[in-house]
C-alpha positions as CSV (number, residue, x, y, z in Angstrom):
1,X,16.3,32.3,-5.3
2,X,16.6,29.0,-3.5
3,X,16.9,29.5,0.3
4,X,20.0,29.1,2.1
5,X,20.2,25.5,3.0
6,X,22.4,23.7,5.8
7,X,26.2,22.5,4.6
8,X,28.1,19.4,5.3
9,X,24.4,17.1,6.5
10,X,24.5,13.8,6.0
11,X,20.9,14.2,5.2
12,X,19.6,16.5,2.2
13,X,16.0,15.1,3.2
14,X,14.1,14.0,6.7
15,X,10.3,12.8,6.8
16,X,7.9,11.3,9.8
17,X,5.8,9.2,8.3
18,X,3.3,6.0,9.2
19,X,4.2,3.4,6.6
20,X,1.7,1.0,5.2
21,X,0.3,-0.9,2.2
22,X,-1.7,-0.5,-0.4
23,X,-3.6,-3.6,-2.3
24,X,-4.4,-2.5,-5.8
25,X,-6.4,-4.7,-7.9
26,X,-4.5,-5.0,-11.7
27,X,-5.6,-3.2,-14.8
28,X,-7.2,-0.6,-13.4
29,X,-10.6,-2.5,-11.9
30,X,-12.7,-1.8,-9.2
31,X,-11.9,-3.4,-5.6
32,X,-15.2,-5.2,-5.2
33,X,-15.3,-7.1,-9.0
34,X,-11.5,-8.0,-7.9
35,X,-10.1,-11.3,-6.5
36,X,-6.8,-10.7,-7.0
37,X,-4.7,-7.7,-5.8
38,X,-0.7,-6.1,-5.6
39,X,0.7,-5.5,-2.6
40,X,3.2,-2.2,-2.2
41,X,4.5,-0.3,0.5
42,X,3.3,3.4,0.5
43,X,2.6,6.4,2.5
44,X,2.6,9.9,1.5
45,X,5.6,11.0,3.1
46,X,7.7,8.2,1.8
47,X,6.1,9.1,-1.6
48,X,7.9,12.9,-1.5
49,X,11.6,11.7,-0.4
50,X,11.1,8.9,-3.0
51,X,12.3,11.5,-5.7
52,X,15.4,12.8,-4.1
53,X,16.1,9.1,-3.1
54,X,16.0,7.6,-6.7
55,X,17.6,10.9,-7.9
56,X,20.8,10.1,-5.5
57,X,20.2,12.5,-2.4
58,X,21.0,10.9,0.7
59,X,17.0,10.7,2.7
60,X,16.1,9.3,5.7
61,X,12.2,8.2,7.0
62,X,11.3,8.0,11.1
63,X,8.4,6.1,11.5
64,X,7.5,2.7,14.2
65,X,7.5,-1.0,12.4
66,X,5.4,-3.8,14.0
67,X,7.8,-6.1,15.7
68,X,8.3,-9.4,14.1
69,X,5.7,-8.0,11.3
70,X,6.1,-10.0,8.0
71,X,4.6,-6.6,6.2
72,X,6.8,-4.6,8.6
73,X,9.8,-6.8,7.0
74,X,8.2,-6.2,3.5
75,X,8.6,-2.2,3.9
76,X,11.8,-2.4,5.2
77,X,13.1,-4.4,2.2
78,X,11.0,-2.0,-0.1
79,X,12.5,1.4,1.9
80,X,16.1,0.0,1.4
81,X,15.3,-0.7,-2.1
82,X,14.3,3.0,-2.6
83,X,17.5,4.0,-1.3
84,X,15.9,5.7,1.7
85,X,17.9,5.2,5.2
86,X,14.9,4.7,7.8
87,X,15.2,4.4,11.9
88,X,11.8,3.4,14.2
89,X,10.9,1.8,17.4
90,X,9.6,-2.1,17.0
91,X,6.1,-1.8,19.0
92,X,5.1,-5.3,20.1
93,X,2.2,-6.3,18.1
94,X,0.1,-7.5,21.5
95,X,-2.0,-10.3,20.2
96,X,-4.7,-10.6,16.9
97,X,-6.3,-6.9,18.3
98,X,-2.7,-5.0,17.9
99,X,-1.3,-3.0,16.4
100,X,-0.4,-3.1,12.8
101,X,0.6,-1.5,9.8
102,X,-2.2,0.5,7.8
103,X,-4.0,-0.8,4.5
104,X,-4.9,1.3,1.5
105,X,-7.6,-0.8,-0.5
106,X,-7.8,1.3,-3.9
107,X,-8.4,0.9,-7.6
108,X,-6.9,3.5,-10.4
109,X,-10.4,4.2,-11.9
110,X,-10.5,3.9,-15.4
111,X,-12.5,6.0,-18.1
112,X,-15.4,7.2,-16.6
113,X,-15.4,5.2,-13.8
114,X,-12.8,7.2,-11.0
115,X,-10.9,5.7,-8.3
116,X,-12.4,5.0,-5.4
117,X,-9.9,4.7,-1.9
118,X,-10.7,2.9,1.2
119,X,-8.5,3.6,4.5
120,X,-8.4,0.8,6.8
121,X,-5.9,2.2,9.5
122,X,-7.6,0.6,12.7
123,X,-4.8,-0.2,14.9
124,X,-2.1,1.6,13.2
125,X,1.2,1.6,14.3
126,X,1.9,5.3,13.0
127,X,-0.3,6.4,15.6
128,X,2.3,5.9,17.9
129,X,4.9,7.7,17.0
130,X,6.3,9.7,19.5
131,X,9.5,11.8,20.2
132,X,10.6,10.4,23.2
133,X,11.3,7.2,20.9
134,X,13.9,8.8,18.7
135,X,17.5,11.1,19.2
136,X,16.7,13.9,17.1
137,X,20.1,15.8,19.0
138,X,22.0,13.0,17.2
139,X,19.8,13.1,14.1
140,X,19.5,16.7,13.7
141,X,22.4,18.1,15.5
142,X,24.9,15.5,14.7
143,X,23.7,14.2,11.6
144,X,22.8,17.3,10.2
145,X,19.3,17.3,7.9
146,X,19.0,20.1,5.3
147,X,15.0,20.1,4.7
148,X,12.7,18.4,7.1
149,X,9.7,17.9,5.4
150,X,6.3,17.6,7.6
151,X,2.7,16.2,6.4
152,X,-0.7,17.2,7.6
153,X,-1.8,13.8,8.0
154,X,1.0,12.8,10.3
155,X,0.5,15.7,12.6
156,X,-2.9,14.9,12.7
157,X,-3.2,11.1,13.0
158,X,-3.0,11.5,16.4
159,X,-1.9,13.4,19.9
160,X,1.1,11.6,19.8
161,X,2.6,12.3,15.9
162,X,0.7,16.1,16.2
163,X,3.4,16.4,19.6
164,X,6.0,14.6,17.5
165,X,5.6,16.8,14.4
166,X,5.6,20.0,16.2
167,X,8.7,18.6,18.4
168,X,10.8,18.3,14.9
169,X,9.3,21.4,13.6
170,X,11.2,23.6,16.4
171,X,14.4,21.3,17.2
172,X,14.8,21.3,13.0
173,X,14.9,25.3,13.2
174,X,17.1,25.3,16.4
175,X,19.5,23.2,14.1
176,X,19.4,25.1,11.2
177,X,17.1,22.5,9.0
178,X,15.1,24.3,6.4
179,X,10.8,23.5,7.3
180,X,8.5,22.2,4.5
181,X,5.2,21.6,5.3
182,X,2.3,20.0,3.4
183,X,-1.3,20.6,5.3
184,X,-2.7,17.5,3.7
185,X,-5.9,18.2,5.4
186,X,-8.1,15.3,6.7
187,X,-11.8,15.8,7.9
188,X,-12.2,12.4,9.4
189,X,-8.6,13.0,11.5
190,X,-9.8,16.5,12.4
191,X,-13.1,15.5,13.7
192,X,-13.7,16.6,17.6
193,X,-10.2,17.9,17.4
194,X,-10.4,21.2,16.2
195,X,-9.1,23.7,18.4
196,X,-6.2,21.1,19.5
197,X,-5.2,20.8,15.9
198,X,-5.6,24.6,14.6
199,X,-3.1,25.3,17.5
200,X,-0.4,22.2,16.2
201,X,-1.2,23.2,12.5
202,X,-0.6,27.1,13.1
203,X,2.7,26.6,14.7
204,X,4.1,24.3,12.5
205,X,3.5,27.1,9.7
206,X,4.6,29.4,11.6
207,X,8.1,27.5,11.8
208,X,7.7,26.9,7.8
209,X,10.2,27.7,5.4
210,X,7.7,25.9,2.5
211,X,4.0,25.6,2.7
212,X,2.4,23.3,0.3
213,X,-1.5,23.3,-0.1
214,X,-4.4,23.4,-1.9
215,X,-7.7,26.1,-1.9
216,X,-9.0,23.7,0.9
217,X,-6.0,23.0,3.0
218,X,-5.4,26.6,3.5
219,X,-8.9,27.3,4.6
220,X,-9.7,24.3,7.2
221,X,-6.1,24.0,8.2
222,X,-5.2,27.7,8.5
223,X,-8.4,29.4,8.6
224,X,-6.9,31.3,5.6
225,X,-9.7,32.9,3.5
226,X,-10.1,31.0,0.0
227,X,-10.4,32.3,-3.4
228,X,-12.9,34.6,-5.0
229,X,-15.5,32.7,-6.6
230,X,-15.5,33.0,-10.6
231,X,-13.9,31.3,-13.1
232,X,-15.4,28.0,-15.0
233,X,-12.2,26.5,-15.9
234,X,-9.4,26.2,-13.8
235,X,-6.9,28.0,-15.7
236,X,-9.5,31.1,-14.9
237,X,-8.8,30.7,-11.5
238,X,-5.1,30.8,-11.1
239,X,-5.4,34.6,-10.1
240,X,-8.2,33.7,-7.3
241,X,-5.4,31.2,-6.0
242,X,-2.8,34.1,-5.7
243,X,-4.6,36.0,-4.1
244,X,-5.2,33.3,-1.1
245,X,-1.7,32.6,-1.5
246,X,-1.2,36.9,-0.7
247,X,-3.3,36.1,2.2
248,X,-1.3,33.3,3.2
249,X,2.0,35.2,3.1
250,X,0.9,37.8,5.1
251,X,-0.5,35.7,8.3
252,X,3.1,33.1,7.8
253,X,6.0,35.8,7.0
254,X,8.5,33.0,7.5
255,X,7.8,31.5,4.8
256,X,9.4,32.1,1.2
257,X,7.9,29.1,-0.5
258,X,4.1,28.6,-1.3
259,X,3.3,25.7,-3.5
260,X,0.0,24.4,-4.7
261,X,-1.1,22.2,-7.4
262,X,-4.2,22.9,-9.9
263,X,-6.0,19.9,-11.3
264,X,-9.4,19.5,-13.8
265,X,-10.3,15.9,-14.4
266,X,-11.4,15.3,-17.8
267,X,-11.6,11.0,-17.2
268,X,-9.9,8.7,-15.2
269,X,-7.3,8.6,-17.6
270,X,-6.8,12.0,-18.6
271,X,-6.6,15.1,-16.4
272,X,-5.4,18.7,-17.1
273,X,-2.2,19.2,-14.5
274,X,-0.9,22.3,-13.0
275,X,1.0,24.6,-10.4
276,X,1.3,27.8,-8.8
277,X,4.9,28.4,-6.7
278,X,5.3,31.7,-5.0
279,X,8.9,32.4,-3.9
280,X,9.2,35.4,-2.4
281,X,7.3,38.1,-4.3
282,X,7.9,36.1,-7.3
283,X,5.2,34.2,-9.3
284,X,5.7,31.2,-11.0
285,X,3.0,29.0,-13.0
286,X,2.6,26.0,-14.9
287,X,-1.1,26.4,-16.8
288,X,-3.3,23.4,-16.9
289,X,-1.7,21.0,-19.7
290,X,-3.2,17.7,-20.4
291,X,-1.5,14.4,-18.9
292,X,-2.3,10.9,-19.6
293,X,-2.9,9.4,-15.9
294,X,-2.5,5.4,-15.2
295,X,-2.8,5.7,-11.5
296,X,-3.7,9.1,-10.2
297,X,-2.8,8.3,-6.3
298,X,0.8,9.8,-5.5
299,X,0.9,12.7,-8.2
300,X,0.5,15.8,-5.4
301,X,3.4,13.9,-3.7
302,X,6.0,13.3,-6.5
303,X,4.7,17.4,-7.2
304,X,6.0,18.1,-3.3
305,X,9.0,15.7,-4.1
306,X,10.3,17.4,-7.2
307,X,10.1,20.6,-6.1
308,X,11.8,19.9,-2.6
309,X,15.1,18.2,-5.0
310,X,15.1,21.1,-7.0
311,X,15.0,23.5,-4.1
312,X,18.5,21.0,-2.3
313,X,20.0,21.0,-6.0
314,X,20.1,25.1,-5.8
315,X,18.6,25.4,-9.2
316,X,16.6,28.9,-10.2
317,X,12.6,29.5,-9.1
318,X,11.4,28.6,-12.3
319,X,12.6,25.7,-12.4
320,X,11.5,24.3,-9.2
321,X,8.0,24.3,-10.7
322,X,8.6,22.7,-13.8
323,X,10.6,19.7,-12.2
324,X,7.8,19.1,-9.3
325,X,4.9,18.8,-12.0
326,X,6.8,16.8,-14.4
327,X,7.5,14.9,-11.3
328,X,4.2,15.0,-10.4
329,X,3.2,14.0,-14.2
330,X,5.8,11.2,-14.2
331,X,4.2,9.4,-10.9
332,X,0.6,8.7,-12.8
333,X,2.4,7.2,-15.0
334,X,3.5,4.4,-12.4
335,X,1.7,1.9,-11.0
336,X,3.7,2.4,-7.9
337,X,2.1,5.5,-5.3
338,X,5.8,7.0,-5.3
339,X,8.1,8.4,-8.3
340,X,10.6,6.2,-9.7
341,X,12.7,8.8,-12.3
342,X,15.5,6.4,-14.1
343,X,17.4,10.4,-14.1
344,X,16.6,14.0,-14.1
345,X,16.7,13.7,-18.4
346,X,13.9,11.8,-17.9
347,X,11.9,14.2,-15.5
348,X,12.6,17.5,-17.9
349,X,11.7,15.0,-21.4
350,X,8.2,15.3,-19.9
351,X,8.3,18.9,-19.2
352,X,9.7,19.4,-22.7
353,X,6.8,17.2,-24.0
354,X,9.3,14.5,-25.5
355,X,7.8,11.4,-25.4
356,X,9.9,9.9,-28.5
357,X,11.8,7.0,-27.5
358,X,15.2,6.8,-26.3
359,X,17.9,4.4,-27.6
């Protein structure tokens, strides 16, 4: 059963995020045999509310913007066209060596060739976000926000966000805002940071209502043992992954939710998709079916973002599951990082396997 969410918020959906760009270079080539390139406005974060958003729930994004920033303005315009409310300090730029928004350089792979991703987030503005900078009485007390959902890479891009994350984690429980968090572990952001990050990570689970993570995220995030070894294929090793996520339950009783996705890449272009949700001492699971992939970059995150919509639209377990993969299925489809679903018909025609056209 879906938990027992927060009535009358003006927000069904609240994410911290560090907003950026990505330049992707058109039909699928590689970055270095490319001259020309799209610009979009992405982040993970952004990426999850996008479903709710285009769906119709009200969401809201806190992150900083890069005063006077012609790409800050660009996000901006491409946030309101999402339908996603956002609120953020302007941080002075101070000079050519500033700050900045990040850049995501990467190509969609294509056949045999796989995608290859370059970060460039020197000088990023989503560093600084801090908790001193925003009301979160107002926006969580007065407002009212039914799921506040939290991202391993924002609690870990720096002392700052990790403070800020943690901060939101505990005010969003004192207000009665339901905790999803997605451990999104990163080994370069975790370098030398360790024991200051195990601490951050393990509270914020701790406050979780939803935890959302793969084999590995568990592991180096949680230090959560991982599962047995065995099984060639990964539809073999769906029972391995319940028993990590037994493990998991018993260390985080709080939570009710455990998500992860399962993925085998065949090519570029075709990968076989799937799920695991545990709600309560209930087991739900999508085996590995085969999707045709465009751009594999935002699929975990439309996953998160389905299932988090079907959770605030009280629907049954089951299907929580089968709207985040089709979600999740719908986004590698897109050339965009984030899920664009015209309506939820659309969303369940790819669940059913109904690709015939509509007139």
């Amino acid at each position: 059963m879906a938990p027992e969410l927060k009535k009358e918020c003006k927000y069904a959906l609240l994410v911290p995020t560090s907003m950026g760009i990505r330049l992707t270079p058109p039909d699928g080539q590689p970055v270095h045999a490319s001259d020309t390139f799209i610009m979009r406005a992405t982040s993970a974060e952004s990426n999850v509310a996008s479903v709710s958003s285009y769906l119709g729930l009200p969401v809201k994004v806190l992150t900083t913007f890069v005063k006077g920033s012609p790409v800050a303005q660009f996000i901006k315009s491409n946030l309101a066209s999402r339908h996603i409310d956002f609120e953020g300090p302007e941080v002075e730029k101070g000079g050519p060596w500033g700050y900045r928004h990040q850049i995501n350089i990467a190509d969609s792979g294509a056949g045999s060739r796989g995608p290859r991703v370059d970060n460039d987030r020197a000088g990023e503005v989503g560093r600084t976000l801090n908790v001193a900078d925003f009301d979160l009485k107002r926006i969580l007390g007065e407002e009212g926000v039914q799921i506040i959902h939290l991202s391993g890479l924002i609690a870990a891009l720096s002392p700052e966000t990790g403070k800020f994350c943690l901060e939101l984690a505990r005010m969003g429980k004192k207000y009665g805002s339901r905790i999803s968090f997605d451990l999104n572990y990163r080994a370069t952001f975790w370098k030398n940071r360790e024991i200051e990050l195990s601490k951050i990570f393990d509270e914020i689970a701790g406050l979780a209502d939803i935890l959302v993570g793969n084999e590995e995220d568990f592991q180096l995030c949680l230090g959560i043992k991982g599962p047995e070894a065995g099984g060639s294929e990964l539809a073999e090793k769906i029972e391995n992954f319940k028993g990590m996520i037994d493990r998991v339950k018993i260390s985080y009783p709080k939570a009710s939710i455990f998500a992860t996705t399962l993925r085998q890449v065949i090519s570029s272009n075709t990968h076989l998709w799937g799920a695991i949700v545990a709600e309560n001492e209930n087991w739900h699971v999508v085996e590995p079916r085969e999707i045709t992939v465009l751009d594999r970059i935002g699929g975990g995150d439309a996953f998160v973002g389905g299932l988090l919509y079907a959770i605030l639209k009280g629907w049954a377990a089951e299907k929580w599951l089968q709207f985040g993969w089709a979600s999740g299925a719908l986004a590698t489809t897109l050339l965009t990082d984030y899920c664009q679903p015209a309506d939820e018909e659309q969303i369940w025609s790819i669940w059913q396997g109904n690709a015939r056209v509509k007139r």
